[in-house]
N, C-alpha and C positions, 0 to 999 in steps of 0.2 A: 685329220690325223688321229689317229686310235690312242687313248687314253692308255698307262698304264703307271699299276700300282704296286713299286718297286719295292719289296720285303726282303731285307739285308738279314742273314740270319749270320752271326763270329759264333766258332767254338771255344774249350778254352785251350789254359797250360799242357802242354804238350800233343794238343790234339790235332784233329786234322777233318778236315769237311763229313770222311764217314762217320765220326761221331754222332753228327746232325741229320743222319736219313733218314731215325723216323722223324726226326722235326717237321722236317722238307715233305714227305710221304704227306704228313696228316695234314698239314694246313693245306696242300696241295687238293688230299680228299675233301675236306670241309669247305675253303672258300676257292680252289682253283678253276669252278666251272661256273662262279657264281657269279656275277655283275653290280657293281657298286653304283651310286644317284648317277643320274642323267638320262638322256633317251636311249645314247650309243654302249651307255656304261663305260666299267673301266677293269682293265683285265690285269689277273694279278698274276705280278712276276718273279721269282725267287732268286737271288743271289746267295749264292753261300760261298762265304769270302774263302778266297784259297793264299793268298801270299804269304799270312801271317799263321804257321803252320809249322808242326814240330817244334825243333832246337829254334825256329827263329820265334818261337811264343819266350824265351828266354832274355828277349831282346828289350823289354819293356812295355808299357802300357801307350807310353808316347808315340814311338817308333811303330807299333804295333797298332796304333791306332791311324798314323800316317799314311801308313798303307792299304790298310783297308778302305781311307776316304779315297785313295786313288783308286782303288777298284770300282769305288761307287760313281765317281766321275767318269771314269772308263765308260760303264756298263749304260750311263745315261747317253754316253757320246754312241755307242751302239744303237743301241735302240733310234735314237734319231737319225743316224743313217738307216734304218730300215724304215722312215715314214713314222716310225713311231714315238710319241711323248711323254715320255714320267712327270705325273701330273699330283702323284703321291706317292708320298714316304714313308715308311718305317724300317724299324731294326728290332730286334730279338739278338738279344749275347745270352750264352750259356757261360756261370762261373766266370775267368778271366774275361770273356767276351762281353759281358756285359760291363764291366770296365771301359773295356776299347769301345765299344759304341757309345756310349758317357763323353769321349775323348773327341770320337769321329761324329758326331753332331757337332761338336764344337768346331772343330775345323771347315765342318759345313758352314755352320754360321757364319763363319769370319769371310768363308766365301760368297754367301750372298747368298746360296743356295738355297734358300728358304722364301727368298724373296718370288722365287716362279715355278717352287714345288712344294706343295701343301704337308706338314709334317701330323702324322695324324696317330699312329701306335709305338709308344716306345716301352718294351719288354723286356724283365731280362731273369733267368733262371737261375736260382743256388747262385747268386755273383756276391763276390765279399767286398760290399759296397765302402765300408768304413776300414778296408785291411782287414787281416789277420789279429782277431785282440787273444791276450795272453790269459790261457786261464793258471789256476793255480796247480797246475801238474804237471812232471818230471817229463813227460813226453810234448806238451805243449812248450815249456822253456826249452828242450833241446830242437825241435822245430823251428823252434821263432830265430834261435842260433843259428842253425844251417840253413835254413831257409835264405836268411839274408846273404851268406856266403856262397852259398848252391846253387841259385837260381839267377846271377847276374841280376842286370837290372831290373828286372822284375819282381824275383823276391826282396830287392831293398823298398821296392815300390812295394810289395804289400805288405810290410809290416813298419809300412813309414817311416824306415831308415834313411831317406832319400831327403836331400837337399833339393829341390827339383825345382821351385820355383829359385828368383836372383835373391827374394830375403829369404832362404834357406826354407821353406815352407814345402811340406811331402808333396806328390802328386797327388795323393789322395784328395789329402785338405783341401787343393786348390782347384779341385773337381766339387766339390762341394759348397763352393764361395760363391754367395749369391752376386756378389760384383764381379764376377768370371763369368766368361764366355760359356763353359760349359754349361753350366749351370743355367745362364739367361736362353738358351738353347734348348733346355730339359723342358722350361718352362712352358715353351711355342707346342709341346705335344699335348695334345684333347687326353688322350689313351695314355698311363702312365700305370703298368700294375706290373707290382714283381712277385714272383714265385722262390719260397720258399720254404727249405725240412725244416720241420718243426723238431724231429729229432735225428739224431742217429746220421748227420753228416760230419763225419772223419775232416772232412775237406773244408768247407762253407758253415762254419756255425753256425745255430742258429741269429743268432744276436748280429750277426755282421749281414748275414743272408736278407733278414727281414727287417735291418737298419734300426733296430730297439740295442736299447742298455742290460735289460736285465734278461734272462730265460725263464719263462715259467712252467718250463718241458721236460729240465734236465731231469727231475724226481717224478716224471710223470707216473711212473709206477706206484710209488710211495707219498705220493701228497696230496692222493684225492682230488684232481684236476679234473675236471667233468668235460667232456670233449663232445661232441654233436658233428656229423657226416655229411655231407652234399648226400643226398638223395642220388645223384645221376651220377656222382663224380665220389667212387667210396673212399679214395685216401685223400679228400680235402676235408679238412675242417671246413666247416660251418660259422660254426661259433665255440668258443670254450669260458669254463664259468670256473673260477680257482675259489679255493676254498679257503678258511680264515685259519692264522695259524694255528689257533687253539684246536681245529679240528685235523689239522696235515700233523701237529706232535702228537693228535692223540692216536690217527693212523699209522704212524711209522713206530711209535710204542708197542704196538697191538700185534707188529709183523714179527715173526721168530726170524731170531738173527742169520740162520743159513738163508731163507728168502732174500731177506735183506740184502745179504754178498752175494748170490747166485743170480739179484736182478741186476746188479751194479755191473755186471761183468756183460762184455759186447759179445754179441753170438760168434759163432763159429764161421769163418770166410767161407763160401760156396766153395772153393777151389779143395778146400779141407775136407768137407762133407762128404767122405765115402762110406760104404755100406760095410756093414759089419765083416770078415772083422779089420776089412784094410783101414777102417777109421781108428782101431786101436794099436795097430800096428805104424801109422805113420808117427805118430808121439816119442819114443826113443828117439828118433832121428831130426827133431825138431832143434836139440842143442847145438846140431851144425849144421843144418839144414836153413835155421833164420839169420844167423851171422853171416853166411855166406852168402844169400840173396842181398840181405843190406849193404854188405859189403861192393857186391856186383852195383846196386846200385848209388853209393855215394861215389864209387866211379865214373859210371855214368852220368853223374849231376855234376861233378868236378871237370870230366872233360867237355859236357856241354857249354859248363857256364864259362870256360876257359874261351872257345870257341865263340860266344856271345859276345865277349870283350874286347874282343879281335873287329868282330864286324863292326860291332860299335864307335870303336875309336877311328875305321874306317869311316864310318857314319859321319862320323862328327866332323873329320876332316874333309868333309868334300859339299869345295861352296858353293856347288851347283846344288845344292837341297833346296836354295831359294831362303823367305822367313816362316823359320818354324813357325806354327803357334807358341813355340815356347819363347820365342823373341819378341811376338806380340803381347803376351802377359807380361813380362819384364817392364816393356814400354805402358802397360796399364798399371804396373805396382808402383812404377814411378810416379803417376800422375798422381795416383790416390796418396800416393804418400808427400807428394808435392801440396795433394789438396789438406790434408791433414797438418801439414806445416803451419798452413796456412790461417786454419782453425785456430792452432794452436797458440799462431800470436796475436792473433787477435784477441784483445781483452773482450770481448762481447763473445767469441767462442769459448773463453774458461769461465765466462760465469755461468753461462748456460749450459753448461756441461756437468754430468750425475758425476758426484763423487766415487772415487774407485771405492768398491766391495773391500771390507777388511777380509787379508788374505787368510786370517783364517776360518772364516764361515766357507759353508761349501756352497755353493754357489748355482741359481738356478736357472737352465734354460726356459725357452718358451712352452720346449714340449712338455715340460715337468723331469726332466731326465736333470739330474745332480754331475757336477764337476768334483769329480770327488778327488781328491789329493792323491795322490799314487803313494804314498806312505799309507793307506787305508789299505786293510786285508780283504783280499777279493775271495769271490765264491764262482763254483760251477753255474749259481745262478746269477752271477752279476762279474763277468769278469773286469781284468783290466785295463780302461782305456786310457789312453793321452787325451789332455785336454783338447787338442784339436778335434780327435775321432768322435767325442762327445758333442762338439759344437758339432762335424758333420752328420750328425746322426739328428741332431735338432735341425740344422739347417735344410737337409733333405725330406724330414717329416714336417714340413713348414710347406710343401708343395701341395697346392689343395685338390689334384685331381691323381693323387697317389694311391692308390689301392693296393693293398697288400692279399697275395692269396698263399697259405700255406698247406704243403702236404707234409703225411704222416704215415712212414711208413716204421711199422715194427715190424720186430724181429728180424731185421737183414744189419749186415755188418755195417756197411757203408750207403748213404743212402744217394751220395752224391751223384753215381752214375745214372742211380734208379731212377730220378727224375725226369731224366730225358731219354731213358731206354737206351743207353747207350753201350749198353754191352747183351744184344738181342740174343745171345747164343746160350744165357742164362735166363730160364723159365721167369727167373722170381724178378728179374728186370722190368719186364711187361707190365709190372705195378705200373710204373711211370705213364700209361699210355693214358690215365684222366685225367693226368696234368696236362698232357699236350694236347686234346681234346679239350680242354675246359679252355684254355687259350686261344686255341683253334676257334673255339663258338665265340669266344669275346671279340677277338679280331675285328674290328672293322675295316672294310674293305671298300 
């Protein structure tokens, strides 16, 4: 029976399988004709989830994640009516999709699946591993607002508004609990590297993309951050060397104050960019020109998310879904908490037990990332998290075969697309293509 080596590619929020073509394209060029150990080899085969798609990416990370494992069960049960056996695993999420595969490993595991298919790369591009954290500006607070209103369950799931687990604990958090499934599922993958903008994503922050606390990107202009190139691959970093503050104050001193505000400002959208003089002529018409798009679209996010809530409460209502994973964690928070009980009355468990931290020291993870009090004043370079998102940003950098790869792309508005090329019809997109190529060569197969 012929070996094959099943690569699950999720797109994200609002998207849909063409997003991912050239994903699909290039790994296809790089390892599609290739052959993995053994004598017969093993032939590699791409899925690109389709069920969870458009208005129904609105639907949550749970639900969303649900479905995508039924396609991967599907596509297994395929393949072996054709004689053939998935005998390897991986996944790649782009943004929201790397979520869902976080999710859909997990549901794997609880099915066994792992037990007779070898999980070997798990990948995931620009995905905001720890949510949406808030930084301190007037467009991030009104985001973080509608976002959780606009986006149904989803957007309460990224900005950890969500009660999701039974002790009221986000989705997120609960994806990054090393006594969760998901998590002990993360674990079983060799291959574990995420990609992410280092600057200049609207979408994926740095900080949440690359699972850190702090940015050492946001002043990259202005703070003397010394950055170094892949040789083969021009918009990854290498390596970067930050400089001491006494030299970034004396650089940002030195800068005349119109540089200063003319780097601080985000370039001009492509879609704006016309040639002289329709580029000075679209500007008058921009004061009703932008209210009315935003307007178009908080319509559209209001009857999507309308629409989402609907299916949902369908969802929920119908007992033929079987047991979520979400009724298996419930039954796991009980037990931990049953065992904790238990600790608890036993005098041999409170003596041996570290005195609680006085609440008001700030408080240290393993990674060295601070629990900092939400009454503390955040920065562009250190926004602000909930203490869960800081535990999971420690708990996730606690995984020893995690590799972090970032690109950098300047002067483009938003970089989030650019990473995976997924808007090919703009030149400046095609950045993205030694991201997918540097992944492409990592891949094991």
């Amino acid at each position: 029976m012929a070996s094959v080596h099943l690569l699950v590619l999720i797109h994200g929020m609002w998207g849909n399988p063409s997003h991912l073509t050239r994903v699909h394209e290039i790994i296809q060029e790089v390892k599609g004709n290739a052959r993995g150990d053994g004598s017969e080899g093993t032939e590699l085969a791409v899925l690109v989830a389709q069920t969870n798609r458009d208005e129904s990416t609105y639907d949550g990370i749970d639900w969303g994640g649900e479905r995508v494992a039924k396609e991967v069960i599907n596509e297994v049960h395929k393949y072996e009516s054709q004689g053939r056996r998935v005998t390897r695993f991986s996944i790649m999420g782009y943004s929201l999709g790397g979520l869902l595969g976080r999710y859909v490993i997990g549901i794997l595991h609880q099915q066994k699946f792992f037990d007779k298919v070898t999980p070997v790369n798990f990948n995931t591009i620009s995905t905001p591993h720890v949510g949406i954290p808030t930084l301190p500006t007037a467009l991030s607070a009104v985001s973080s607002y509608l976002g959780r209103k606009l986006l149904s369950r989803t957007g309460e799931q990224f900005f950890c508004a969500d009660k999701w687990s039974p002790k009221g604990r986000p989705l997120i958090e609960v994806l990054s609990d090393p006594d969760h499934i998901f998590y002990q599922a993360l674990l079983l993958f060799p291959n574990i590297r995420i990609y992410a903008n280092a600057i200049n994503d609207l979408t994926v922050p740095y900080v949440t993309g690359a699972i850190e606390s702090t940015d050492p990107f946001h002043d990259y202009r202005i703070n003397g951050i010394n950055i170094e190139f892949l040789e083969d691959y021009k918009f990854i970093i290498k390596s970067y060397t930050q400089p001491n503050s006494t030299t970034s104050s004396a650089l940002v001193a030195r800068r005349p104050l119109v540089s200063r505000i003319t780097d601080s400002l985000p370039p001009i959208p492509p879609a704006l960019r016309f040639t002289f003089p329709y580029n000075i002529m679209i500007f008058p018409f921009l004061p009703v020109l932008l209210p009315t798009f935003v307007s178009i679209l908080l319509v559209r996010f209001s009857i999507s998310s309308k629409k989402s809530r609907a299916r949902l409460q369908s969802l929920e209502a119908d007992a033929s879904a079987g047991e979520r994973l979400a009724h298996v964690v419930a039954r796991l928070e009980r037990e931990l908490e049953a065992a904790a009980l238990d600790v608890y009355e036993d005098p041999r468990g409170l003596a041996s037990a570290d005195p609680s931290p006085d609440s008001s020291e700030v408080a240290k993870l393993g990674s060295g990332a601070e629990l900092v009090p939400q009454s503390e004043s955040a920065s562009l370079s250190r926004p602000t998290f909930t203490t869960s998102q800081l535990r999971s940003i420690d708990n996730l950098n606690k995984i020893p075969q995690l590799k972090k790869t970032l690109a950098f792309f300047e002067d483009v508005f938003n970089s989030h697309a650019i990473i995976i090329c997924r808007l090919s019809k703009y030149e400046h997109n095609w950045k993205g293509e030694c991201v997918l190529r540097h992944w492409a060569d990592q891949f094991e197969l």
